[in-house]
N, C-alpha and C positions, 0 to 999 in steps of 0.2 A: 820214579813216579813224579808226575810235574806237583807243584803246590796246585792248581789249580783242581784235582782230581780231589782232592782229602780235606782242602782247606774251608770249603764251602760246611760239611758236614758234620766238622768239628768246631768250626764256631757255631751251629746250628745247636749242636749239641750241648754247648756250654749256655749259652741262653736258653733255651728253652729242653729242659729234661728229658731226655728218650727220643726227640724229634733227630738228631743225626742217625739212629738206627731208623728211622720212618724211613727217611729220604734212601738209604740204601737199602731199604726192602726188608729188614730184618722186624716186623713188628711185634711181634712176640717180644722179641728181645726188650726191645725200645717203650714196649706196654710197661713191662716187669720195673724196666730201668724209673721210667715216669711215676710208676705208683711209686716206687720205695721211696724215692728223689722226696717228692713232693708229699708223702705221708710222715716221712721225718722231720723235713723241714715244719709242717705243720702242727707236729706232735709237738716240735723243740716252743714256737709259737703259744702253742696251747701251754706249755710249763710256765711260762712266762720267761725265756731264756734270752738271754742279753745276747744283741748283736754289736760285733767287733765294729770301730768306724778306725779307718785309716787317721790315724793321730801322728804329727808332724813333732816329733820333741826340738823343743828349740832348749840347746843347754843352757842359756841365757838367763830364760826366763824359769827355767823349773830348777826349786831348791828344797831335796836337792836332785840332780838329775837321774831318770829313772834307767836303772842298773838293765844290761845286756840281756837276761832274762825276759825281762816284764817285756822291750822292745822286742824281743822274738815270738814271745805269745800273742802277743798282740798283732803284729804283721799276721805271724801263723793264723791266729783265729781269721782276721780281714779276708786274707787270700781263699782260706774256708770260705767263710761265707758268701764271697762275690764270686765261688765255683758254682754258685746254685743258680746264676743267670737272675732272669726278671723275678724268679722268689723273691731275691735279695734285695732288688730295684723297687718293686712292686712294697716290701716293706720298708723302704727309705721315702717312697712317695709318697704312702699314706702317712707317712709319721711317726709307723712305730719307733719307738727307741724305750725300752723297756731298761731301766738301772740294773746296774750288776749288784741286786742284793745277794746277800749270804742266806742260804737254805738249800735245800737237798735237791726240790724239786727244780728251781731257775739253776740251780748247777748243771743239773742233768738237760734241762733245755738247752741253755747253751751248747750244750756238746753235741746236741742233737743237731742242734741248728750247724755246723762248722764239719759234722760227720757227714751232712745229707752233702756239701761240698763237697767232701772227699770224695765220697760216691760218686757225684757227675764227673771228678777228674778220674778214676778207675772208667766210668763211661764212656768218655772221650778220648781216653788212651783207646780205649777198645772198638771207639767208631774208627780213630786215626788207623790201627791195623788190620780192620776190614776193608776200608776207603782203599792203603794203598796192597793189598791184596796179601798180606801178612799171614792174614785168619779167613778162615773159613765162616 
């Protein structure tokens, strides 16, 4: 299957939630995909849930340098939350950047925020297998 067949509708998909199920006719599907996407993300939002920003560690500078863990959550949550497409653009333009406090509820936002990610990447695995004829 050329790239050109699957490629258009999985980036479609990764920017804008449920829109690569539109483009191949699948709406239902692509409705379902769009509410959850964008009602989690919004929930996460409304918790006040901290969004991941790509942090560059320079060993140099941080003392002391932050341990393999903390750099893996961190990547992880980023890649999260830049799966949700212009959600994620759309609150780096307005400005959100809400602190990582401690409490139950900005816990639970965050997680909302980096799951609704997850979600569009199970979405766009599942456009890419309809695009190149995988799924029905």
């Amino acid at each position: 299957m050329p790239v050109s067949k699957w490629l258009p509708p999985v980036l479609l998909a990764w920017f804008i939630p449920g829109s690569g199920h539109f483009l191949l006719k699948r709406h239902a599907r692509g409705g379902l995909i769009a509410l959850a996407v964008v009602a989690m993300f919004l929930f996460g939002i409304m918790m006040q849930g901290a969004t991941f920003q790509k942090a560059y560690f320079d060993m140099k500078e941080m003392n002391p340098p932050p341990d393999l863990l903390t750099r893996v959550i961190n990547t992880g949550g980023f890649v999260g939350n830049l799966a949700t497409g212009v959600l994620y653009m759309m609150t780096a333009w307005f400005g959100y950047d809400q602190a990582d406090v401690a409490g139950h509820v900005h816990d639970y936002g965050t997680k909302f925020l980096v799951a609704a990610g997850l979600l569009n990447i199970l979405a766009m695995v599942d456009v890419f297998e309809i695009a190149t004829r995988r799924k029905d």
